[in-house]
VEXDREN-2710 file (C-alpha; in Angstrom, 1 decimal):
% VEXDREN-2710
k/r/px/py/pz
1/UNK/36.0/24.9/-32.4
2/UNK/34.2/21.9/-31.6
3/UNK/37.3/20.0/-30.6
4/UNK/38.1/22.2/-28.1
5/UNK/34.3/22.6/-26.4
6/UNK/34.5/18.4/-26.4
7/UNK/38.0/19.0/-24.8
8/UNK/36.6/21.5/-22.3
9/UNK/33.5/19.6/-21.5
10/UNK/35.6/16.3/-20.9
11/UNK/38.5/18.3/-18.8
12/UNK/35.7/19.5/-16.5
13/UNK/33.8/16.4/-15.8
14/UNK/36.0/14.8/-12.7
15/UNK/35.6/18.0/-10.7
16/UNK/31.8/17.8/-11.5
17/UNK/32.0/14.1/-10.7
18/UNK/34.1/15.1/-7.5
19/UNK/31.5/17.6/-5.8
20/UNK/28.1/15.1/-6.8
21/UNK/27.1/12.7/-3.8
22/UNK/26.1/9.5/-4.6
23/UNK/22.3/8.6/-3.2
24/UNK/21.6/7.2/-0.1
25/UNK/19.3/4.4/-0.8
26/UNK/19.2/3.0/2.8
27/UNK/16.4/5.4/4.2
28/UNK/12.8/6.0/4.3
29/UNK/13.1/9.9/4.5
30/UNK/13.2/11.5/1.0
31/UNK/13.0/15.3/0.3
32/UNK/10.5/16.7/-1.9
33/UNK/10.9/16.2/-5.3
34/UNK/13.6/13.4/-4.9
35/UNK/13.5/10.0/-6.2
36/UNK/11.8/7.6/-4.2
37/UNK/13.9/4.2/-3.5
38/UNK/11.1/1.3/-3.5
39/UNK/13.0/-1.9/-3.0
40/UNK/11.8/-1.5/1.1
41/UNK/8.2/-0.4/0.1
42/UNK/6.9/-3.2/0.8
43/UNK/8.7/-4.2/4.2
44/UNK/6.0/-2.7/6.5
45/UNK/3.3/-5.0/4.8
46/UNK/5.8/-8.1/4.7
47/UNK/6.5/-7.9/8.9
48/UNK/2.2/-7.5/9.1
49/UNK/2.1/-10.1/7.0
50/UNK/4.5/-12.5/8.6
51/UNK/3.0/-11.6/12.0
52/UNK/-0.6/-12.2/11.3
53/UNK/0.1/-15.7/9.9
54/UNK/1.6/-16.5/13.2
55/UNK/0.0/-14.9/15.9
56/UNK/-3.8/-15.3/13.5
57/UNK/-3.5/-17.9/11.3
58/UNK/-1.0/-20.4/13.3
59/UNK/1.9/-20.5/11.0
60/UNK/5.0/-22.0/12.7
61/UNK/7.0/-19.3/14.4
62/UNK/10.0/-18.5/12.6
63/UNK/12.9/-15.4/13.9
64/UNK/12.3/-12.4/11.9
65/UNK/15.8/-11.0/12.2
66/UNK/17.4/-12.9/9.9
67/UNK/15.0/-12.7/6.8
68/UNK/13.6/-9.4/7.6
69/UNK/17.1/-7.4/8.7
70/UNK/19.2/-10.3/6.3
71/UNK/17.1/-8.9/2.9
72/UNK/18.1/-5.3/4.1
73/UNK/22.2/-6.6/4.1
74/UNK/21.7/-7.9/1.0
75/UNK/20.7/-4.7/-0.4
76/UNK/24.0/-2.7/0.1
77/UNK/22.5/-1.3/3.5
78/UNK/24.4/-2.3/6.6
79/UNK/23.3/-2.0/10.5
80/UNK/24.6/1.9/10.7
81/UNK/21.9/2.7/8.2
82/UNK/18.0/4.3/8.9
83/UNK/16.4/1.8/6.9
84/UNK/18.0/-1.2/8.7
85/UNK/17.4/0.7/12.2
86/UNK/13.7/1.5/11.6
87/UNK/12.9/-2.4/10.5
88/UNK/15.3/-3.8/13.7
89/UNK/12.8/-1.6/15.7
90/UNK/10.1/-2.5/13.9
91/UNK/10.7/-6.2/14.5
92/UNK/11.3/-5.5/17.9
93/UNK/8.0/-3.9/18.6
94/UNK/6.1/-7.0/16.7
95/UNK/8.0/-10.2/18.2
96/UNK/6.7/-8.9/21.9
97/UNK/3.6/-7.6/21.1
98/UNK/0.4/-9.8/21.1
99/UNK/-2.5/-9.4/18.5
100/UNK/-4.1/-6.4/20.1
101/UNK/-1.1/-4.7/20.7
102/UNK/-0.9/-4.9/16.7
103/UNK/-4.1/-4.1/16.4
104/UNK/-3.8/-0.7/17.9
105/UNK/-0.6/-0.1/15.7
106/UNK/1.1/-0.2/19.1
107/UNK/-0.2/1.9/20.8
108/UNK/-0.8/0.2/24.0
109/UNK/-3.6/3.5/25.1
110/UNK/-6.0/2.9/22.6
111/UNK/-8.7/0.2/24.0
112/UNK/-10.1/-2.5/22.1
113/UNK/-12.2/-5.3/22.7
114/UNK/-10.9/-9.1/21.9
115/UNK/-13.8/-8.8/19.4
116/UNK/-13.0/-5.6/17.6
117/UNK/-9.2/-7.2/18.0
118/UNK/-10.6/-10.7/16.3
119/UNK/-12.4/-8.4/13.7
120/UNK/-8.9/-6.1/12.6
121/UNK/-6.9/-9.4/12.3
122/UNK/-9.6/-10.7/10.0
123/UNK/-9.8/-7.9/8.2
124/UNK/-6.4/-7.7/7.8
125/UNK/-5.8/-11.2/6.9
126/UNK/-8.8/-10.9/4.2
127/UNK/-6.7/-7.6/2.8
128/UNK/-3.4/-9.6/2.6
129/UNK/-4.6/-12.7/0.6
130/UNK/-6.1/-14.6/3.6
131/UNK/-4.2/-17.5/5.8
132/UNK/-3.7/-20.0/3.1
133/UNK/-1.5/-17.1/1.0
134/UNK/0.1/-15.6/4.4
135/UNK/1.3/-18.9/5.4
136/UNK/2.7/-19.7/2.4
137/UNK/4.5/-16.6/2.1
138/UNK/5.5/-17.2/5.7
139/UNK/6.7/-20.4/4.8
140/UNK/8.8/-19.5/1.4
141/UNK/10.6/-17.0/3.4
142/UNK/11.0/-13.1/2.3
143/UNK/14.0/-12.2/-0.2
144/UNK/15.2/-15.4/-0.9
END
């Protein structure tokens, strides 16, 4: 008897196997209750980071692109995917945008002064290990 319920189990598994969808690990959106993906958790800090050490702490400017959008390839996620389309925009917004513009997570109505600017890159910097660890990190590169 248990043969046969072994047999049956094992007879049914490639029509299970057929209807399951594998996950799609190259987005940001998850449903409730699904598993969260973290390798890009961190992504969001990482541009900050890279930005602040060269537009606060005068690290050597250095193309964003490749590191940035180059870690996501590695990962299995190609240019088609929302993970890779949300960090190309990303990037986008941050290589043309100056300090404040940062400052007022991009949103170019909010008004700030160059102090209370001065102040949120400080802040910032102070929150992210301060210029000595965001230039290094800027330096070592991201996903090497």
């Amino acid at each position: 008897m248990f043969r046969y319920l072994c047999g049956a189990l094992f007879a049914s598994a490639p029509f299970a196997a057929a209807h399951a969808e594998s996950a799609n690990f190259c987005r940001n959106s998850f449903n409730p209750n699904e598993a969260v993906e973290s390798r890009f958790m961190g992504l969001e800090y990482a541009l900050i980071a890279h930005v602040l050490a060269e537009k606060y702490c005068g690290a050597e400017p250095s193309p964003m692109r490749p590191r940035f959008l180059g870690y996501i390839e590695k990962q299995g996620c190609d240019s088609g995917t929302e993970i890779y389309k949300d960090v190309e925009a990303a990037i986008a917004k941050m290589e043309g945008a100056g300090l404040k513009l940062l400052a007022q997570n991009g949103n170019p109505k909010l008004t700030m002064s160059d102090e209370q600017v001065q102040e949120w890159a400080s802040t910032a910097t102070k929150e992210l290990g301060g210029c000595d660890a965001l230039k290094k990190a800027h330096d070592a590169g991201f996903g090497q």
